[in-house]
C-alpha atoms as an extended CHARMM CRD file, in Angstrom:
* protein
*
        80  EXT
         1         1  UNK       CA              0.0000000000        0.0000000000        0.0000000000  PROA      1               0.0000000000
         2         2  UNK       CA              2.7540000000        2.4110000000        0.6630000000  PROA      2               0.0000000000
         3         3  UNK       CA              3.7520000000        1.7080000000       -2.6340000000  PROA      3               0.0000000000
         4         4  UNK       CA              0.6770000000        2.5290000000       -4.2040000000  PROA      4               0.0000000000
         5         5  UNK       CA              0.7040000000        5.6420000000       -1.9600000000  PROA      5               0.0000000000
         6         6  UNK       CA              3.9090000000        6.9360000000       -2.8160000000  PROA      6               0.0000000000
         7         7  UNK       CA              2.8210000000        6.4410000000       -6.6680000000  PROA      7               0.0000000000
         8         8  UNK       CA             -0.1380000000        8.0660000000       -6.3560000000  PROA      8               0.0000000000
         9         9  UNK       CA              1.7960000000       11.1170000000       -4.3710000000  PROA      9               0.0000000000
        10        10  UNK       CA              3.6650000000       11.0290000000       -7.3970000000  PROA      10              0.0000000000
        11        11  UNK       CA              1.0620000000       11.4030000000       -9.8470000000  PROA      11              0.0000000000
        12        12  UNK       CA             -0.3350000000       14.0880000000       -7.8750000000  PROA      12              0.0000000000
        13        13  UNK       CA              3.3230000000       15.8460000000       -7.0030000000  PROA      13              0.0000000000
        14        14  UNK       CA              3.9120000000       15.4830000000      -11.0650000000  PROA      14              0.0000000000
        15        15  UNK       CA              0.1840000000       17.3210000000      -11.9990000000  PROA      15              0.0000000000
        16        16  UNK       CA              0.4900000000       20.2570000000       -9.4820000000  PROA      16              0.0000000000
        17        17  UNK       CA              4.3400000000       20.9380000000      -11.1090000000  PROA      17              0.0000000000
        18        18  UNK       CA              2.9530000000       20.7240000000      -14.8330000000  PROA      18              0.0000000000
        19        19  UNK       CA             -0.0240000000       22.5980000000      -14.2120000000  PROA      19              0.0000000000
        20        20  UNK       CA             -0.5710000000       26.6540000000      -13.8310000000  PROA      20              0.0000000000
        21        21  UNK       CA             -0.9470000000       26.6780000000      -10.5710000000  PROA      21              0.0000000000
        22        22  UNK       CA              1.1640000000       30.1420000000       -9.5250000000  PROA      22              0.0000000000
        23        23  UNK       CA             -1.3220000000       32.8710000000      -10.6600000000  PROA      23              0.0000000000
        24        24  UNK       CA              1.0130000000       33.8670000000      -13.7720000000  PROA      24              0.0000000000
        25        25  UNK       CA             -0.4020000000       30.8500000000      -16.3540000000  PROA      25              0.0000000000
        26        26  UNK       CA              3.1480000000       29.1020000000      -17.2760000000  PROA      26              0.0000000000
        27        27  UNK       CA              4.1130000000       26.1390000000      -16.0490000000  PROA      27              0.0000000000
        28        28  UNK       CA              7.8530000000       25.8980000000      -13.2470000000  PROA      28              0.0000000000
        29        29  UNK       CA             10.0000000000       24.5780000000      -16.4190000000  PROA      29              0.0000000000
        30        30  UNK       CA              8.6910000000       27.9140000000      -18.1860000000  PROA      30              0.0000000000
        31        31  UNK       CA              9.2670000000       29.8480000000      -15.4680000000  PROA      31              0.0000000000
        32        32  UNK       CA             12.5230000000       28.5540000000      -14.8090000000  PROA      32              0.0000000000
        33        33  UNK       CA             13.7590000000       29.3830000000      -18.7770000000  PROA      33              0.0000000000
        34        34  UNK       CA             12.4600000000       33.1320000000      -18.7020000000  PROA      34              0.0000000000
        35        35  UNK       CA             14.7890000000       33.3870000000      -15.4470000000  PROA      35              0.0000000000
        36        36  UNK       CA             17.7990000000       31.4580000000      -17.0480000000  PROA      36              0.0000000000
        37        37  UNK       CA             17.3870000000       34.0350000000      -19.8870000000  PROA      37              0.0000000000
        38        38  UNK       CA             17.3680000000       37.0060000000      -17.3150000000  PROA      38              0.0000000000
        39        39  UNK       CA             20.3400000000       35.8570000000      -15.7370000000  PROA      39              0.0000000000
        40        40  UNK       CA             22.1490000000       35.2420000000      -19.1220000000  PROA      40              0.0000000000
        41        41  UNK       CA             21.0430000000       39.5400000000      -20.0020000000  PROA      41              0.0000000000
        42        42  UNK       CA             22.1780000000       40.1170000000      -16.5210000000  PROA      42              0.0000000000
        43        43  UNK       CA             25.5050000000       38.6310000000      -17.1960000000  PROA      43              0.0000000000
        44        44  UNK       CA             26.2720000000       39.8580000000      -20.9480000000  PROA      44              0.0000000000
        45        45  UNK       CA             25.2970000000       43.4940000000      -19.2800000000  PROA      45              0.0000000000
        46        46  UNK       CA             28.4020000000       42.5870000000      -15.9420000000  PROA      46              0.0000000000
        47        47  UNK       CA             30.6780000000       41.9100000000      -18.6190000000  PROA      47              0.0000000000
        48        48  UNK       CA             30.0300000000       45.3080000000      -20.1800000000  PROA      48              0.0000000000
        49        49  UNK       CA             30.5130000000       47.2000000000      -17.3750000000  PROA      49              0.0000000000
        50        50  UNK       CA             33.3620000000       44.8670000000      -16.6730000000  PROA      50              0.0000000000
        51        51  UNK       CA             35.1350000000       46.0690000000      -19.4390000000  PROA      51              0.0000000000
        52        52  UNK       CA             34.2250000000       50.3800000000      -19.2490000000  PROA      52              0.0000000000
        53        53  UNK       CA             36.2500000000       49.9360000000      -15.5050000000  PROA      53              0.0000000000
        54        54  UNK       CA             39.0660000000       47.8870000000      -16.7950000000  PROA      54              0.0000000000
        55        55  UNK       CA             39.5590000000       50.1390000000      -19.5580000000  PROA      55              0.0000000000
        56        56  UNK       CA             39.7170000000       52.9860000000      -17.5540000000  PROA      56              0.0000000000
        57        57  UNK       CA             42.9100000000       54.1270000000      -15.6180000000  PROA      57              0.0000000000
        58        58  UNK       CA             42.5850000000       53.4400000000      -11.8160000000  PROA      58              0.0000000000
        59        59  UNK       CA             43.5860000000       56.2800000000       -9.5720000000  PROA      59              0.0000000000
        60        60  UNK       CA             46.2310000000       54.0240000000       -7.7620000000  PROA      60              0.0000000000
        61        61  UNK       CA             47.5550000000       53.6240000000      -11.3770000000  PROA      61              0.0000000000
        62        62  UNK       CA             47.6220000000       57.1980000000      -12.2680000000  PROA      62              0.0000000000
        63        63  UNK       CA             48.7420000000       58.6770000000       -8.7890000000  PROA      63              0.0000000000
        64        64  UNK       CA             51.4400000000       55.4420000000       -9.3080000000  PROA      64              0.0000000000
        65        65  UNK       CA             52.1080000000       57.4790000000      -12.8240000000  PROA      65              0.0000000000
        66        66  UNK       CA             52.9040000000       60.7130000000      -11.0160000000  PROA      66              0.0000000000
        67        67  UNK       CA             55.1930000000       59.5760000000       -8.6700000000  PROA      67              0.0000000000
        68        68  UNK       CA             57.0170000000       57.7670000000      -11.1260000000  PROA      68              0.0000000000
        69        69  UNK       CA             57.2170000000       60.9070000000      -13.5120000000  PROA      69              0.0000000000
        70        70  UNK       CA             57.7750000000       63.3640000000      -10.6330000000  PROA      70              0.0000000000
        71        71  UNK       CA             61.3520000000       61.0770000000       -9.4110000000  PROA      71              0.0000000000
        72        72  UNK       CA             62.2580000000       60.5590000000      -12.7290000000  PROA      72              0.0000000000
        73        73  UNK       CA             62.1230000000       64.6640000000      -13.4750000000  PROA      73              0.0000000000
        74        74  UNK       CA             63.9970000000       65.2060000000       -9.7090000000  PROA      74              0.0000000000
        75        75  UNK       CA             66.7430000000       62.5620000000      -10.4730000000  PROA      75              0.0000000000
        76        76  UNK       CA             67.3080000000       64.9560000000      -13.7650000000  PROA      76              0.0000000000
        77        77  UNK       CA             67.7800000000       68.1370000000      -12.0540000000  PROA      77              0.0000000000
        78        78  UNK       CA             70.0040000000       66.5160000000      -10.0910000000  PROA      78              0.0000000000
        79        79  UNK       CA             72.2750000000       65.6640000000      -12.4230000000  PROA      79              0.0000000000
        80        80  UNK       CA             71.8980000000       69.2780000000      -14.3730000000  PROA      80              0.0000000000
């Protein structure tokens, strides 16, 4: 009987997940495709802005820059 049970918990289980049931009319698997395609937009749209930062110079890097200049034109009026 437990058998039987479990089956039939099945069957029932199985219906409620293919049916509309959640207000919106589409069924978990479609639900669960329109959110794989969100993520996918939200991803393509991280790597965009992934790439405007790394193409931009960093402060560090450009105060880095400035130091780097500003020795390099004190070692020469040293040596003038």
């Amino acid at each position: 009987m437990s058998d039987m049970f479990g089956f039939g918990m099945w069957m029932w289980r199985g219906n409620i997940m293919s049916s509309s049931s959640n207000g919106t009319g589409l069924t978990q698997k479609e639900m669960l495709i329109l959110v794989m395609e969100g993520q996918e937009k939200i991803n393509e749209r991280i790597d965009i802005l992934h790439e405007k930062v790394n193409s931009k110079m960093s402060r560090q890097e450009l105060s880095g820059w400035m130091v780097a200049v500003s020795a390099f034109v004190v070692i020469i009026n040293q040596l003038m």
